[in-house]
C-alpha positions in Angstrom: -23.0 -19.8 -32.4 -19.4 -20.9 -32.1 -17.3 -19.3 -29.7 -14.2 -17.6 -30.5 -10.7 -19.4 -29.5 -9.0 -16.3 -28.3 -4.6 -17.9 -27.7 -2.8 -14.5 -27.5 -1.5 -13.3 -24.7 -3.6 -11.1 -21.7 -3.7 -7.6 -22.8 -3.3 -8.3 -26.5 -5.6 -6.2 -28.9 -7.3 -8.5 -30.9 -8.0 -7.8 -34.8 -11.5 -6.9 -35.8 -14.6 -9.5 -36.0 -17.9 -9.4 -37.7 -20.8 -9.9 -35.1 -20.8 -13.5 -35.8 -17.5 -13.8 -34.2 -18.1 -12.4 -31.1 -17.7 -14.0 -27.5 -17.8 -12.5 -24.1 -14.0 -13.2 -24.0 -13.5 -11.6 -26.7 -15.2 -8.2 -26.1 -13.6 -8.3 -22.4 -9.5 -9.2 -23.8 -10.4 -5.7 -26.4 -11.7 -3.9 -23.3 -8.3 -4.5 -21.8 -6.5 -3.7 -24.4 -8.2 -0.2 -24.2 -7.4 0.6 -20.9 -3.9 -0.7 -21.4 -3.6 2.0 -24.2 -5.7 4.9 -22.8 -7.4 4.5 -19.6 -10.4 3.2 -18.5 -12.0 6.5 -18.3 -12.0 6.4 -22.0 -13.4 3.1 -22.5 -17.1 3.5 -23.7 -19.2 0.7 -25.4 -18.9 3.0 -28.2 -15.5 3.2 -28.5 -15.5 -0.7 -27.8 -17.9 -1.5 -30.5 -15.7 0.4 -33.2 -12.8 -1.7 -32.4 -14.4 -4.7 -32.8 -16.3 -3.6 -36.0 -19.7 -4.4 -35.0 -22.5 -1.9 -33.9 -22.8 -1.3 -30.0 -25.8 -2.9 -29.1 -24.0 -6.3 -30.5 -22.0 -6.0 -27.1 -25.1 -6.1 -25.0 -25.9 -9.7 -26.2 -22.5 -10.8 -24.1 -22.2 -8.1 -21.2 -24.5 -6.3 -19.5 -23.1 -2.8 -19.8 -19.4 -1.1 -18.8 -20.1 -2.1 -15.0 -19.8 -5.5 -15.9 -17.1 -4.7 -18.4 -14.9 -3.8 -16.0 -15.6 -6.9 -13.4 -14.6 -9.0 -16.6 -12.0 -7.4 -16.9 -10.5 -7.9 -13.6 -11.9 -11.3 -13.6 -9.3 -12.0 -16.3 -6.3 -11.2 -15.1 -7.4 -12.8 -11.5 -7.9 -16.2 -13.5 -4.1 -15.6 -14.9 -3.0 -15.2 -12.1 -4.5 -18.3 -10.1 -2.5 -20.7 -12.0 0.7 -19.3 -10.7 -0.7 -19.5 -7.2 -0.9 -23.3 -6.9 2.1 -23.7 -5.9 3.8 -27.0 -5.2 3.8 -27.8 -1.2 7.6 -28.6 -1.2 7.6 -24.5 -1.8 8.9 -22.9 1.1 6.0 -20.7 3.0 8.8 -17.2 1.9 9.2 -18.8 -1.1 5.2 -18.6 -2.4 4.7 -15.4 -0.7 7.6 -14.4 -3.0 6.2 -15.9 -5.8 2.5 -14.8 -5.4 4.2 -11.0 -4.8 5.4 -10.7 -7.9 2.8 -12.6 -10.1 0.5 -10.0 -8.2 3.3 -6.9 -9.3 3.7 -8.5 -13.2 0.0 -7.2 -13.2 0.3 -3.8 -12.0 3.7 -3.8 -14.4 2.1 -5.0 -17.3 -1.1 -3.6 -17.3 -0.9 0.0 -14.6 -4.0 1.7 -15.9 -5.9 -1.3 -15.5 -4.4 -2.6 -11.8 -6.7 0.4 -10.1 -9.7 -1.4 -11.2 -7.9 -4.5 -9.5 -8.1 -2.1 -6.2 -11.7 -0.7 -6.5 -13.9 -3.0 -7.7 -17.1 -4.9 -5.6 -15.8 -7.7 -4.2 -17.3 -11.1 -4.2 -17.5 -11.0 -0.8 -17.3 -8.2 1.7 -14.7 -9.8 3.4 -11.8 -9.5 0.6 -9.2 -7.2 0.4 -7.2 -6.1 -2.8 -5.2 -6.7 -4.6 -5.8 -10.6 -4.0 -10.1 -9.8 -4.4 -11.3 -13.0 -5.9 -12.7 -15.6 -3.6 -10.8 -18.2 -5.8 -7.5 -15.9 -5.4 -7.9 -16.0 -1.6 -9.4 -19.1 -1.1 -5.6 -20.4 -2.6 -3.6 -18.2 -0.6 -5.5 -19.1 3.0 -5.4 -23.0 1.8 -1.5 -22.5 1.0 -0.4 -21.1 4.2 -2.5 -23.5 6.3 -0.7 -26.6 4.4 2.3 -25.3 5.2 1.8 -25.4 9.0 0.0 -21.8 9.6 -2.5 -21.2 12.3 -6.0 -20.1 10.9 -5.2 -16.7 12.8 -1.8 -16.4 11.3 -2.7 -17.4 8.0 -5.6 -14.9 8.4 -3.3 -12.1 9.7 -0.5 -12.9 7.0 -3.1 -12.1 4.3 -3.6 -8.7 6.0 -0.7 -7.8 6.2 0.1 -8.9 2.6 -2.2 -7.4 1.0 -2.0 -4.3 2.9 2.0 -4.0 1.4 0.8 -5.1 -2.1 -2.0 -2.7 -2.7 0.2 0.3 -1.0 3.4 -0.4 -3.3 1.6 -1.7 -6.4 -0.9 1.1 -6.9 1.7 4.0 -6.1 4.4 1.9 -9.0 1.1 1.9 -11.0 0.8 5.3 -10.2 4.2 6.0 -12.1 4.0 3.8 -14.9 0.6 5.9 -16.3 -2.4 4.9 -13.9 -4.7 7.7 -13.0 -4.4 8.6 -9.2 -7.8 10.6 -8.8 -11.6 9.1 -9.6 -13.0 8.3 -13.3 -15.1 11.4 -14.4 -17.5 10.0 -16.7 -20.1 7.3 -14.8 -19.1 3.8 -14.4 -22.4 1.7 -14.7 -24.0 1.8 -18.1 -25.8 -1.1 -17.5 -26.9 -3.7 -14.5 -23.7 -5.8 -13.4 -24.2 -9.2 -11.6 -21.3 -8.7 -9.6 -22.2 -5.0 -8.5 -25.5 -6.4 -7.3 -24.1 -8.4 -4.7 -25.4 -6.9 -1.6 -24.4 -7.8 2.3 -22.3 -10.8 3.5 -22.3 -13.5 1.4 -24.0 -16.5 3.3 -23.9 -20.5 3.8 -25.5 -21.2 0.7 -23.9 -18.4 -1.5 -22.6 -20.4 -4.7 -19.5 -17.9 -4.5 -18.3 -20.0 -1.8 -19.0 -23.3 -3.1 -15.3 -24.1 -4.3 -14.0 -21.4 -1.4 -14.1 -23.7 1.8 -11.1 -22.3 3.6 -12.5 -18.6 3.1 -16.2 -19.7 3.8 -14.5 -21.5 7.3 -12.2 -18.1 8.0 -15.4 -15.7 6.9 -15.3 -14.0 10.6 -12.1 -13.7 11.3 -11.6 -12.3 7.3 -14.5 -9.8 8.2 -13.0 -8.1 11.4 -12.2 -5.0 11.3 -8.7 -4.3 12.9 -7.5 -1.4 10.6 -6.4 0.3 13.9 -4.2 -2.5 14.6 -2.9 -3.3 11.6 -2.1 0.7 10.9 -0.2 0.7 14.3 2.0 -2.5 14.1 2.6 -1.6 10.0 4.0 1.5 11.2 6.0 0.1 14.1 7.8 -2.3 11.7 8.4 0.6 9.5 10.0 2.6 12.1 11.8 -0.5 13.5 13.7 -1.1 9.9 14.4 2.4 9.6 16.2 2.4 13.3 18.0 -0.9 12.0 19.4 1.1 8.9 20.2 4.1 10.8 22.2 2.5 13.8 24.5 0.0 10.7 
């Protein structure tokens, strides 16, 4: 069966296919340009399968149900965003934090009722945080602050704290742009997802973390748990500006 070349942009809504002309790509880039246009809470295989012109159980042949719809989805724009986070080592450290800030916030711009999903889906590994919550994603920041001179602690701590700001800013401009702040009503998992059946900490032999090294080397540190901590010196910084601006 040949695959569909799919060359229009992320998010664009594809025109109908006959069955033969279905792909896994295919089925995912419609299911994001669903959500982009009415939610996720109203994207049903149903609903999917109309769009495409094809019968519903068509789509089972290429995902497993919308469980792993949704991981696809997110999958997607994580792989558009990876290219923009090989950054060139002559980049400053402020200058690719920069950059990989607002590649991050061109996805919650672009696609707001989708970014959530960005936020809340299983992770591959119970050690990642959103919004960066591929083990690709991180495994590119970690390796880009250690090149450019960062303790494993620091680099560990800077992703903290970065994704801490990102997922508190980004979800609350998602939030205004259309995104839905309170939980889907209508069940998530019409079928078995291989992502969502990832159980525990991923271990040595895990073939997530075969092209991960720098996150499979920093798995401890990335699994502590210092929420206290991060809460206290996130607020102090916040009071600290606000002092700053008020004493001008």
């Amino acid at each position: 069966m040949a695959e569909h070349e799919d060359q229009r942009p992320v998010g664009s809504r594809p025109p109908k296919q006959t069955a033969s002309r279905l792909s896994r790509e295919l089925i995912i880039q419609t299911a994001l340009a669903q959500i982009d246009a009415s939610g996720a809470q109203n994207l049903s295989m149903r609903s999917l399968a109309q769009e495409l012109g094809v019968e519903a159980m068509s789509l089972y042949r290429y995902v497993h149900g919308k469980e792993d719809l949704l991981e696809g989805v997110v999958a997607l724009l994580m792989a558009d965003l990876m290219p923009n986070l090989e950054a060139d080592l002559e980049q400053h450290w402020q200058a690719y934090l920069q950059t990989a800030a607002h590649e991050i916030r061109r996805i919650a711009v672009e696609h707001p009722r989708v970014f959530p999903l960005v936020a809340t889906r299983h992770p591959a590994a119970p050690w990642l945080r959103p919004p960066l919550r591929s083990v690709e994603v991180v495994n590119a920041f970690l390796t880009a602050l250690i090149d450019r001179g960062f303790t494993d602690r620091q680099a560990v701590d800077t992703y903290r704290s970065f994704t801490s700001f990102l997922l508190g800013q980004l979800l609350l401009e998602a939030a205004t742009r259309g995104a839905p702040t309170g939980p889907v009503d209508a069940p998530i998992d019409e079928g078995a997802s291989p992502a969502s059946d990832r159980k525990g900490a991923a271990s040595s032999d895990d073939p997530v973390l075969d092209d991960a090294p720098e996150v499979f080397r920093l798995r401890d540190m990335l699994s502590e748990d210092r929420s206290d901590e991060e809460f206290e010196v996130s607020l102090e910084a916040l009071l600290d500006r606000l002092q700053g601006e008020l004493t001008r």
